[in-house]
N, CA, C and O atoms as a MOPAC input file, in Angstrom:
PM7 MOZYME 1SCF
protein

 N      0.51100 1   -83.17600 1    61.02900 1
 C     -0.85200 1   -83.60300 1    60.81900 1
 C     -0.84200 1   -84.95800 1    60.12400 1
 O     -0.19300 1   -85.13800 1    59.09400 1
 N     -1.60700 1   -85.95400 1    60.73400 1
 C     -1.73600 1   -87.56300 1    60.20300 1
 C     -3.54100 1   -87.15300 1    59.46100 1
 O     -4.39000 1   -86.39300 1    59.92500 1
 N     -3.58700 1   -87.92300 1    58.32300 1
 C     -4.76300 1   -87.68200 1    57.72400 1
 C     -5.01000 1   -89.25800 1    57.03800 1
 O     -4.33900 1   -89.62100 1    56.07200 1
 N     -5.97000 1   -90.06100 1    57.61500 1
 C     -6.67200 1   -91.30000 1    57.31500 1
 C     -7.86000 1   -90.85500 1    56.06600 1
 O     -8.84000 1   -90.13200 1    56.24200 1
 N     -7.56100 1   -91.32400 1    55.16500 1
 C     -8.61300 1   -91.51300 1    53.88200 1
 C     -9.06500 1   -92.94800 1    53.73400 1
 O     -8.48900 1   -93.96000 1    54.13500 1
 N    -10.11900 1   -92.84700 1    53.13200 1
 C    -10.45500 1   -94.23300 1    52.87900 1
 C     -9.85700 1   -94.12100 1    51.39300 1
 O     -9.41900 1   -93.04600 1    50.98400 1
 N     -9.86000 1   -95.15600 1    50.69000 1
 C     -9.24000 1   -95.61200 1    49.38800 1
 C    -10.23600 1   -96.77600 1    48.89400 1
 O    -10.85000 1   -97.63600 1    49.52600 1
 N    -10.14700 1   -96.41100 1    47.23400 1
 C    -11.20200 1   -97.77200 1    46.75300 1
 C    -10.28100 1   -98.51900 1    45.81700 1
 O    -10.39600 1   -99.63300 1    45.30700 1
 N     -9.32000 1   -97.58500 1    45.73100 1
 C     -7.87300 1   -98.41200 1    45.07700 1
 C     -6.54500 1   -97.59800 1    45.41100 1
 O     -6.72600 1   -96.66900 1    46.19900 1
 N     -5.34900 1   -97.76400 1    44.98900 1
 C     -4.39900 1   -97.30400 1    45.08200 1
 C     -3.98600 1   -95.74500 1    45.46700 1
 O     -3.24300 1   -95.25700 1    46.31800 1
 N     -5.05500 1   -95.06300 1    44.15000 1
 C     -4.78900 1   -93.58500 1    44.17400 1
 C     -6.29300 1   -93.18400 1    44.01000 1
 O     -6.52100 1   -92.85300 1    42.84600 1
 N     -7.30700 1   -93.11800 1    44.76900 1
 C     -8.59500 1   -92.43100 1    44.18900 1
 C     -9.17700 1   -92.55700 1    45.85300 1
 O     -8.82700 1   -93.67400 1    46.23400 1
 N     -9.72700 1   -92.02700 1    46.67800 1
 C    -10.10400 1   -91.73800 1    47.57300 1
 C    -11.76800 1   -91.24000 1    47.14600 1
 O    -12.32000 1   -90.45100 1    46.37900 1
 N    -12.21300 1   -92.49500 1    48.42000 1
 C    -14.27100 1   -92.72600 1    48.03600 1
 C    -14.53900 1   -93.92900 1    49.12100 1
 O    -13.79800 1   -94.37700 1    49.99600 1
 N    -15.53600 1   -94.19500 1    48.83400 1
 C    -16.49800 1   -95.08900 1    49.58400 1
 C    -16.57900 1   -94.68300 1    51.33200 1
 O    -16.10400 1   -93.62900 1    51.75500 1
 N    -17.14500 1   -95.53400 1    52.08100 1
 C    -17.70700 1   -95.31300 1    53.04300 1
 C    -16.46600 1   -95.42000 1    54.11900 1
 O    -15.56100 1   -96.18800 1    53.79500 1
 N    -16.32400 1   -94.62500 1    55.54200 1
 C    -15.26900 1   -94.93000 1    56.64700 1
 C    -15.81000 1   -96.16600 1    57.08200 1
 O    -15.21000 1   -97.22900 1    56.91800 1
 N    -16.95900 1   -96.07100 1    57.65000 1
 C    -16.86400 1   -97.39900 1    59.02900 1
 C    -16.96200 1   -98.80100 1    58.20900 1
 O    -16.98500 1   -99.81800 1    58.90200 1
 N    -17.03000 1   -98.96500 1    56.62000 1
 C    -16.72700 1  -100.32000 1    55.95300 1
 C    -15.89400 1  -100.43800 1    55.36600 1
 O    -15.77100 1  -101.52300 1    54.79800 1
 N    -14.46600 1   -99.00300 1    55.09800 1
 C    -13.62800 1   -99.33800 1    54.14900 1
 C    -12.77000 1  -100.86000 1    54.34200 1
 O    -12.56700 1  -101.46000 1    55.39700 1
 N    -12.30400 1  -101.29100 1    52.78800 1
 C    -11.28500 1  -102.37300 1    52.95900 1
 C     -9.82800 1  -101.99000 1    53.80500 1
 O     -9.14300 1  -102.54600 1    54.66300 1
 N     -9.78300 1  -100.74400 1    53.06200 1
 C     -8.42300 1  -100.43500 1    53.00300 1
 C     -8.16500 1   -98.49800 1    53.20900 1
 O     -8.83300 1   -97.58300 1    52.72700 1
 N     -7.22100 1   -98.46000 1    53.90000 1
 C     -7.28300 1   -96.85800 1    54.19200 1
 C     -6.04900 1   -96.08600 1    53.80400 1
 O     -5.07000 1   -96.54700 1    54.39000 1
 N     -5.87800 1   -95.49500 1    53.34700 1
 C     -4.21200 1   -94.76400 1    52.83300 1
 C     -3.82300 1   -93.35700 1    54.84300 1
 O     -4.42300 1   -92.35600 1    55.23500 1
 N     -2.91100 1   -93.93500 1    55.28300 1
 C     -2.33000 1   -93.38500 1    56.28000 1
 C     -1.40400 1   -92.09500 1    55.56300 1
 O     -0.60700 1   -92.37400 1    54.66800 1
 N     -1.53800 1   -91.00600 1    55.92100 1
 C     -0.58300 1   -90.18200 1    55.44400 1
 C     -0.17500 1   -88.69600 1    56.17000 1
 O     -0.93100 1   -88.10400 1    56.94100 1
 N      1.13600 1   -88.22700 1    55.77800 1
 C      1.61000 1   -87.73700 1    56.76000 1
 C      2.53100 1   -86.42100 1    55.38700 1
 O      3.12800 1   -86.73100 1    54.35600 1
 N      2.30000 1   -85.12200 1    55.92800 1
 C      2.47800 1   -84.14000 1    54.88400 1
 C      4.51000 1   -84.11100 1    54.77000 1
 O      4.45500 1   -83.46600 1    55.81700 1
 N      5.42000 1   -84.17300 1    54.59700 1
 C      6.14700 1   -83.98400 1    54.01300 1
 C      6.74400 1   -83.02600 1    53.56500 1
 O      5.87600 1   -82.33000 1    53.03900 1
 N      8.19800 1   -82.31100 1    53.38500 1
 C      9.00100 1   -81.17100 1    52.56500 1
 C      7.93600 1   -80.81500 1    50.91400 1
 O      7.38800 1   -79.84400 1    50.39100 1
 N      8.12600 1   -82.26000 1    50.63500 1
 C      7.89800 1   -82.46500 1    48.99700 1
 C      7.06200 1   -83.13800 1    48.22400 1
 O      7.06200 1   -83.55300 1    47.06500 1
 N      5.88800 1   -83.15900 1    49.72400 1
 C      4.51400 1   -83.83300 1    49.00900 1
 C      3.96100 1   -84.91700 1    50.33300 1
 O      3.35000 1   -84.33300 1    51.22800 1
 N      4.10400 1   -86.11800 1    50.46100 1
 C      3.38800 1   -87.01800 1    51.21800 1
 C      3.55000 1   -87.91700 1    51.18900 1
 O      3.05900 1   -88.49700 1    50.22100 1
 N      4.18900 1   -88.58900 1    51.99300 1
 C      4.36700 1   -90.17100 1    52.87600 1
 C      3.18800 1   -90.75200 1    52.94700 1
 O      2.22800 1   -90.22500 1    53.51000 1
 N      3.14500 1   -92.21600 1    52.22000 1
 C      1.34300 1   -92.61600 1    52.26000 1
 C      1.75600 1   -94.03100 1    52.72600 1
 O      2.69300 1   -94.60200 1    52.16800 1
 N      1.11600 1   -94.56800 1    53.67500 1
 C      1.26300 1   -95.76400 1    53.82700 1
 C      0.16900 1   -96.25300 1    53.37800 1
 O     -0.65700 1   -95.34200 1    53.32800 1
 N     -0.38000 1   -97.49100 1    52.93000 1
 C     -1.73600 1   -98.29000 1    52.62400 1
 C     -1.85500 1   -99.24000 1    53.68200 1
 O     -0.82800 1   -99.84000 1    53.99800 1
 N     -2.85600 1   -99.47400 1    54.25300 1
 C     -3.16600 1  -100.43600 1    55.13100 1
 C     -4.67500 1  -101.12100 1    54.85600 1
 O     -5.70600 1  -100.51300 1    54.56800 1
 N     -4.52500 1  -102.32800 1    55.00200 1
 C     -5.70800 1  -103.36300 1    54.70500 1
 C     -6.21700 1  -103.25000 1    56.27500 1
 O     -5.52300 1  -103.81100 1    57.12300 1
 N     -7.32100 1  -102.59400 1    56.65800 1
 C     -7.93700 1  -102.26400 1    57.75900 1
 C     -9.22500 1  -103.98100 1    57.90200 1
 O     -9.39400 1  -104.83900 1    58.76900 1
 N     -9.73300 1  -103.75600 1    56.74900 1
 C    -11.02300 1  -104.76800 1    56.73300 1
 C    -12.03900 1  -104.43100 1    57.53400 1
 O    -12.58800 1  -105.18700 1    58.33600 1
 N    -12.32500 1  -103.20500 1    57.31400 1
 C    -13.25100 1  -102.75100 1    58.09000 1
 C    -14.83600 1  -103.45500 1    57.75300 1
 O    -15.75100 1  -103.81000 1    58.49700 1
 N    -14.67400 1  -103.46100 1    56.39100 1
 C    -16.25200 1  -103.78800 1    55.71600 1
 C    -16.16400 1  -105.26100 1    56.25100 1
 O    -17.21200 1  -105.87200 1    56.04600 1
 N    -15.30800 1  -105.90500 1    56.80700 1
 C    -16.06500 1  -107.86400 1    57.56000 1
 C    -16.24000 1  -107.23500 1    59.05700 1
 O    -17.29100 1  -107.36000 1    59.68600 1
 N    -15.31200 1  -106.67600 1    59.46400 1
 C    -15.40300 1  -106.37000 1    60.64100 1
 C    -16.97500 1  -105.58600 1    61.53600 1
 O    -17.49800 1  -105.66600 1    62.64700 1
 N    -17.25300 1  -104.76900 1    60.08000 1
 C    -18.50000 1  -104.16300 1    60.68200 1
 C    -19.48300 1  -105.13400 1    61.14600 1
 O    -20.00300 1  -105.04300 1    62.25800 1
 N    -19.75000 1  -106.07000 1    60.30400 1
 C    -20.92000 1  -106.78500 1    60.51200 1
 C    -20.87400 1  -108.10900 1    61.25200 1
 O    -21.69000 1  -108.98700 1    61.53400 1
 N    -19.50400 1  -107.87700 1    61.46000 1
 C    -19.43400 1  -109.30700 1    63.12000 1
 C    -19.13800 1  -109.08500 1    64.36700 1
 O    -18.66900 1  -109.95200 1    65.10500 1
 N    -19.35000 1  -108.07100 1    64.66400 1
 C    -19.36900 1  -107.20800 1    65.79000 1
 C    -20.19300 1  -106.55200 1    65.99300 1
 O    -20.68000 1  -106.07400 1    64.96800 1
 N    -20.87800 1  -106.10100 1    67.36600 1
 C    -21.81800 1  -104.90400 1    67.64000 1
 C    -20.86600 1  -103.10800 1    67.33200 1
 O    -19.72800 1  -102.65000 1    67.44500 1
 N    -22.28300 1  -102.63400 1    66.89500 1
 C    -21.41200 1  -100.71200 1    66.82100 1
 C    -20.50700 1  -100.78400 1    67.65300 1
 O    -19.35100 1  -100.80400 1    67.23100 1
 N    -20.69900 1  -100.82900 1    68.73400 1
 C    -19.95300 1   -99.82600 1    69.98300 1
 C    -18.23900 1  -100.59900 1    69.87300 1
 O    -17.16700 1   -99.99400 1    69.90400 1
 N    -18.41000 1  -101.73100 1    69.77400 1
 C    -17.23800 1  -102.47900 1    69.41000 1
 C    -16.08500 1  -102.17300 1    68.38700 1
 O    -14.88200 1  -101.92500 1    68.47100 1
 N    -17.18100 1  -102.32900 1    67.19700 1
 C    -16.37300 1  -101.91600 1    65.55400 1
 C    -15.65500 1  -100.32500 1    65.88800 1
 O    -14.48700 1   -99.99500 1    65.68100 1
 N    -16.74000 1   -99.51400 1    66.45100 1
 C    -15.91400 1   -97.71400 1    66.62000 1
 C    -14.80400 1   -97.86400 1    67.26400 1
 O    -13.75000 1   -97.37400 1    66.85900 1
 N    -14.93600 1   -98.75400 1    68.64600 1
 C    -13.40800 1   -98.89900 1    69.79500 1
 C    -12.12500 1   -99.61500 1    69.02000 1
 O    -10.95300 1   -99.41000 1    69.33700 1
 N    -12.47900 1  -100.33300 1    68.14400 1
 C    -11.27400 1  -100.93900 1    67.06500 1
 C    -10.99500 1   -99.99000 1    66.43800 1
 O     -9.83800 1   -99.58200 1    66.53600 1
 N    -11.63000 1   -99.51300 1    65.84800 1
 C    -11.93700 1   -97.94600 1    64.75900 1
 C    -10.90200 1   -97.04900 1    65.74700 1
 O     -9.67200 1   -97.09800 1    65.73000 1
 N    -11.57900 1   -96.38900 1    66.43200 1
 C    -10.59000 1   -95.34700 1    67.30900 1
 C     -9.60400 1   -95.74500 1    68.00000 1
 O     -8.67700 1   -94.96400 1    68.21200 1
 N     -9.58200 1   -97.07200 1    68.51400 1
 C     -8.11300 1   -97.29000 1    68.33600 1
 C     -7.16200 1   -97.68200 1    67.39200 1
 O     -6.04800 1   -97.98500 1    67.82000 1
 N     -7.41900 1   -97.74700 1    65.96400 1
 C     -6.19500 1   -97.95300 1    65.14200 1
 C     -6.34000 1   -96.18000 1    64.99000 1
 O     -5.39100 1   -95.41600 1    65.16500 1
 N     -7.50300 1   -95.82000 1    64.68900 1
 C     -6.97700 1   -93.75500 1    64.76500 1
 C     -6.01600 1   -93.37800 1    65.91100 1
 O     -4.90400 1   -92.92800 1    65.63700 1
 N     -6.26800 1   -93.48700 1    66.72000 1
 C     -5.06500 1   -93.34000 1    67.77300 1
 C     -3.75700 1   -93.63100 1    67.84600 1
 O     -2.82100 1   -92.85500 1    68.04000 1
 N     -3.73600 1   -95.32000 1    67.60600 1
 C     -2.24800 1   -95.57300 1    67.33800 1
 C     -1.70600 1   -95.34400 1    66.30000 1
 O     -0.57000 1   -95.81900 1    66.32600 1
 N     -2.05000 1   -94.58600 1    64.87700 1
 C     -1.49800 1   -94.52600 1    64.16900 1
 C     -1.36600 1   -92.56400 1    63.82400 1
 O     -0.95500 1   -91.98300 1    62.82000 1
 N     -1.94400 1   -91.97700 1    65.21600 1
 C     -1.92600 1   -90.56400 1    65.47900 1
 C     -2.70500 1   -89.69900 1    64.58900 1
 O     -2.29200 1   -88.54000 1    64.63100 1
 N     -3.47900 1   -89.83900 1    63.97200 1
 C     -4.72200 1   -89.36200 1    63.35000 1
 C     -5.25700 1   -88.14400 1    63.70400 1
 O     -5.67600 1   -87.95500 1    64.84600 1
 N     -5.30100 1   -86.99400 1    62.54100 1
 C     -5.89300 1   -85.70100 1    63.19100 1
 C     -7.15500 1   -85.40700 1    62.20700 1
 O     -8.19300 1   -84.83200 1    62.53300 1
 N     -6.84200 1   -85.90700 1    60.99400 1
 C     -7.92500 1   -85.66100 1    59.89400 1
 C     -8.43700 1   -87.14900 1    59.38000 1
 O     -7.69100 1   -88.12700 1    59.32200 1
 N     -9.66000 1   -87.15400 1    59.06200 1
 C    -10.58000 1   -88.30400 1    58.35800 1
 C    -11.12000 1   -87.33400 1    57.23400 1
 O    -11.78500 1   -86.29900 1    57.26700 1
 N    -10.41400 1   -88.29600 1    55.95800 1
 C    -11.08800 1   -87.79500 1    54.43700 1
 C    -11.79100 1   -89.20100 1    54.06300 1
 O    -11.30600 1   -90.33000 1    54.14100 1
 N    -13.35300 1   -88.71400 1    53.54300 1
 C    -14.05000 1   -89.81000 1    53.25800 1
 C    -14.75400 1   -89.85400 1    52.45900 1
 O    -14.90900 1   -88.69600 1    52.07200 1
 N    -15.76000 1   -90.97100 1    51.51000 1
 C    -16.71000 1   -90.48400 1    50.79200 1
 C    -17.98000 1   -90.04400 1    51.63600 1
 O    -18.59900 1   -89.00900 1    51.39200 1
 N    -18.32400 1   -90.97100 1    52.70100 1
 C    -19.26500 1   -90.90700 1    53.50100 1
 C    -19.03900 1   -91.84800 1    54.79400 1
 O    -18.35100 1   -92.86700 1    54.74200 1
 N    -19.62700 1   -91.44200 1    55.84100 1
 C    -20.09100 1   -92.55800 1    57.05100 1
 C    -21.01600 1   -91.77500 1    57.63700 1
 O    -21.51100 1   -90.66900 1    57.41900 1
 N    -21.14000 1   -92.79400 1    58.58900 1
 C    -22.72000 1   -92.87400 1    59.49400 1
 C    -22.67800 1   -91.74900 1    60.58600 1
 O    -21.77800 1   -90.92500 1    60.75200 1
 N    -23.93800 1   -91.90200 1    61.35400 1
 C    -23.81900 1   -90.41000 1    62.66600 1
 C    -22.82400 1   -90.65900 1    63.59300 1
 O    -21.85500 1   -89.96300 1    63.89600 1
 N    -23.37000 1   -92.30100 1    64.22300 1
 C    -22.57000 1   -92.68600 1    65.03700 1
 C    -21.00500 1   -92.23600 1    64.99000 1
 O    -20.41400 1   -91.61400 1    65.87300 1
 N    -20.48100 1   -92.68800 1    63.77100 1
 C    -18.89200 1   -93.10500 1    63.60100 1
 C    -18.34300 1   -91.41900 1    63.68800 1
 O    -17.27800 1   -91.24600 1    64.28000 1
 N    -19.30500 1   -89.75400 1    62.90600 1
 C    -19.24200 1   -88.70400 1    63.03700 1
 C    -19.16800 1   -88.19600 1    64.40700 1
 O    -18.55900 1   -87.20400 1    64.80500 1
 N    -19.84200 1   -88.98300 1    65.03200 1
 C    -19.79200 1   -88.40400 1    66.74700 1
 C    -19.03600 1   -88.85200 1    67.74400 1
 O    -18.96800 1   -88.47100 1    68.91200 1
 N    -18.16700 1   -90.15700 1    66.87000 1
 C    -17.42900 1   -90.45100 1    67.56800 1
 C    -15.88000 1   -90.00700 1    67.41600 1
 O    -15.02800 1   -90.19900 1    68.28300 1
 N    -15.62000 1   -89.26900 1    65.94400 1
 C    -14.70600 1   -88.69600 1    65.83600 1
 C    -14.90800 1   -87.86500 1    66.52200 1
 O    -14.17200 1   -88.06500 1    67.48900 1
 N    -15.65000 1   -86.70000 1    66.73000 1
 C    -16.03600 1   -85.25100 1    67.13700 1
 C    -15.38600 1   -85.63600 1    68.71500 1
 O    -14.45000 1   -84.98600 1    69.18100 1
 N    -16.09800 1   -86.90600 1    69.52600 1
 C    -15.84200 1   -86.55100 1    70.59600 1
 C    -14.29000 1   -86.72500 1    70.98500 1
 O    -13.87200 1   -86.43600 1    72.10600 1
 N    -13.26100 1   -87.35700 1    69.68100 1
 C    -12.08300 1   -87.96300 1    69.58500 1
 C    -11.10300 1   -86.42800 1    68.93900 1
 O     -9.87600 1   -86.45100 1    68.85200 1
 N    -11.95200 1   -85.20800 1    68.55400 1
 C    -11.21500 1   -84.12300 1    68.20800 1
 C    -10.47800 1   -84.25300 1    66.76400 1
 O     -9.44900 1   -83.65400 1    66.45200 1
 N    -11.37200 1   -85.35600 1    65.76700 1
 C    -10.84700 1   -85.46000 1    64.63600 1
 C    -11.93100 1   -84.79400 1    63.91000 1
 O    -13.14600 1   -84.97000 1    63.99600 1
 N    -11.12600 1   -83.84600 1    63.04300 1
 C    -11.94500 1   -83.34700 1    61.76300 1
 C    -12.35300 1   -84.39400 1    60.72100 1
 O    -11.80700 1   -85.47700 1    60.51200 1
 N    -13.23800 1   -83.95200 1    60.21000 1
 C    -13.59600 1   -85.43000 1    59.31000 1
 C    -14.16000 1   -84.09900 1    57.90100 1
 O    -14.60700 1   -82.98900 1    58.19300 1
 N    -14.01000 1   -84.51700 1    56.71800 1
 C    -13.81200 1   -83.93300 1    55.52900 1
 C    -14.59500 1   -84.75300 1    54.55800 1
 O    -14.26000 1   -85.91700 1    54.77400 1
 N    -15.34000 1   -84.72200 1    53.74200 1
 C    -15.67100 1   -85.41800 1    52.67500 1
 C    -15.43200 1   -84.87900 1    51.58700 1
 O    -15.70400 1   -83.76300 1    51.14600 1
 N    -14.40500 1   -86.54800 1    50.78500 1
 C    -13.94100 1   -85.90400 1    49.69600 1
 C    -13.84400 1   -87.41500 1    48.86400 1
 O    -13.89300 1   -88.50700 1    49.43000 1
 N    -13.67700 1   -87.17400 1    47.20000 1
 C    -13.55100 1   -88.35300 1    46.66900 1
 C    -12.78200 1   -87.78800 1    45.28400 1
 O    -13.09900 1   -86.86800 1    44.52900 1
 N    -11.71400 1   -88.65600 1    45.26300 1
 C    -11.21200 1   -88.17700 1    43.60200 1
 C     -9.71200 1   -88.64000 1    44.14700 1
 O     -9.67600 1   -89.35100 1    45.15200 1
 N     -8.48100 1   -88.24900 1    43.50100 1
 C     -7.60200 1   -88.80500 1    43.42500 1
 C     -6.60700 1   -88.41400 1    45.00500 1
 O     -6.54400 1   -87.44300 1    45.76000 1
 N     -6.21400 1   -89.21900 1    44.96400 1
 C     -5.58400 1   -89.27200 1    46.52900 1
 C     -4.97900 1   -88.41500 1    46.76600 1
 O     -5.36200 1   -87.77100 1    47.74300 1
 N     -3.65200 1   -87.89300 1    45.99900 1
 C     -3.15300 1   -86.62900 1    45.99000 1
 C     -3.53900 1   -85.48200 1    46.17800 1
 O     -3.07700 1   -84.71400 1    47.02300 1
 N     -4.76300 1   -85.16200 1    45.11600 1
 C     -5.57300 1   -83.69400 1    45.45000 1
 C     -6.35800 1   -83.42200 1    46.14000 1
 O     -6.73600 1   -82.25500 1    46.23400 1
 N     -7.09200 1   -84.82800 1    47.16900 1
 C     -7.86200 1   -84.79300 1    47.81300 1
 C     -6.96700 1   -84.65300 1    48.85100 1
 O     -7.15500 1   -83.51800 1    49.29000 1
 N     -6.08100 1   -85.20400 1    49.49000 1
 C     -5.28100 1   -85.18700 1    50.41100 1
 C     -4.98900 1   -83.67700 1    50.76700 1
 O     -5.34800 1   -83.14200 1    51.81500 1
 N     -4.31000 1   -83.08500 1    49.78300 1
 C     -4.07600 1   -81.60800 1    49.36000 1
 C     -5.37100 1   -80.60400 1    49.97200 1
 O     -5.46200 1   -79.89300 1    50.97300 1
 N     -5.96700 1   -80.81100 1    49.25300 1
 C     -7.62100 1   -79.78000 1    49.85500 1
 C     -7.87400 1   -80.21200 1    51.93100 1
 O     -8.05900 1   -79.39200 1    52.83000 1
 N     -7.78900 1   -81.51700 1    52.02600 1
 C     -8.08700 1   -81.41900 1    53.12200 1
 C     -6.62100 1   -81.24200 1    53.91800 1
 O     -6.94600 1   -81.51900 1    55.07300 1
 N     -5.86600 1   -81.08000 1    53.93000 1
 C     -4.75300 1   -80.13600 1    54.89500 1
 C     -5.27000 1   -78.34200 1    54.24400 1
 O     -5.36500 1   -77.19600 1    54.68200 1
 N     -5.34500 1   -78.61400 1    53.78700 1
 C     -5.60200 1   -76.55000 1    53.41300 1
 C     -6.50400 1   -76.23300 1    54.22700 1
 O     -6.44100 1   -75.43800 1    55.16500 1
 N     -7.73800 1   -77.13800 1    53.71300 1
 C     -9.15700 1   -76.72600 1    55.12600 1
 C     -8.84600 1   -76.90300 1    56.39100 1
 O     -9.21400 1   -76.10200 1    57.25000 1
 N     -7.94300 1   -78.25300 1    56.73600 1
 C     -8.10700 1   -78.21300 1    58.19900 1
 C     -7.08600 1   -77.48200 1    58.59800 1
 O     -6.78200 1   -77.52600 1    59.79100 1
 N     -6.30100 1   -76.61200 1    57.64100 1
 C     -5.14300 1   -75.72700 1    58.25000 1
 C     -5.92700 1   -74.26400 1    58.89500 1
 O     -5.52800 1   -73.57000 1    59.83000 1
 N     -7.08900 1   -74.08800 1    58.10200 1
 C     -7.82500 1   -73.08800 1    58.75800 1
 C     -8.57500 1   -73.40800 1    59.92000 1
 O     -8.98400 1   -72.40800 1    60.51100 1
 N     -8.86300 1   -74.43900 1    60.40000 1
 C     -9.40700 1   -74.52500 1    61.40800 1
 C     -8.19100 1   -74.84800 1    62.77700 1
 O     -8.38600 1   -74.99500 1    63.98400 1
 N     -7.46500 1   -74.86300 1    62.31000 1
 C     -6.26700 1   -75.32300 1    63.46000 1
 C     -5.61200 1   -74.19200 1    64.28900 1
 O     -4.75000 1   -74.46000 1    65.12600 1

């Protein structure tokens, strides 16, 4: 399971999906979790582009980077319906990267 969070710094998971700066990539592990950080720039990107555009950039870095879960503070309907139709669970959560990370593999282990 690959699980995309948004990040508002290093270790604390919050703010919005379709404007984050920056997103923590992560991947569950023997002994905890492989996190990559990536500077996405979503928040310039939103607003110089039309929707339909910003989501197809959007779902394709979810794709190439194999994405099954989205942990977030919040996003829009659009960007919700476009996971749904992409078969990604999407979770809202905010607090430290670790335990949030943690809660959402437990939940989406029940739905799997």
């Amino acid at each position: 399971m690959v699980v995309c969070a948004t990040i508002v710094d290093d270790n604390t998971v919050g703010g919005g999906f379709g404007k984050a700066q920056r997103v923590a990539i992560a991947r569950p592990e023997a002994d905890g979790w492989q996190i990559d950080r990536v500077d996405v720039r979503w928040d310039i990107a939103h607003d110089q582009v039309a929707d339909g555009l910003h989501h197809a950039n959007v779902a394709r870095f979810l794709r190439e980077q194999g994405v099954d879960v989205v942990v977030t503070g919040h996003m829009g309907g659009g960007m919700v319906k476009m996971l749904d139709s992409m078969k990604i669970k999407v979770f809202s959560g905010e607090g430290p990267l670790g335990e949030v990370l943690d809660a959402a593999a437990a939940e989406a282990g029940k739905g799997l």
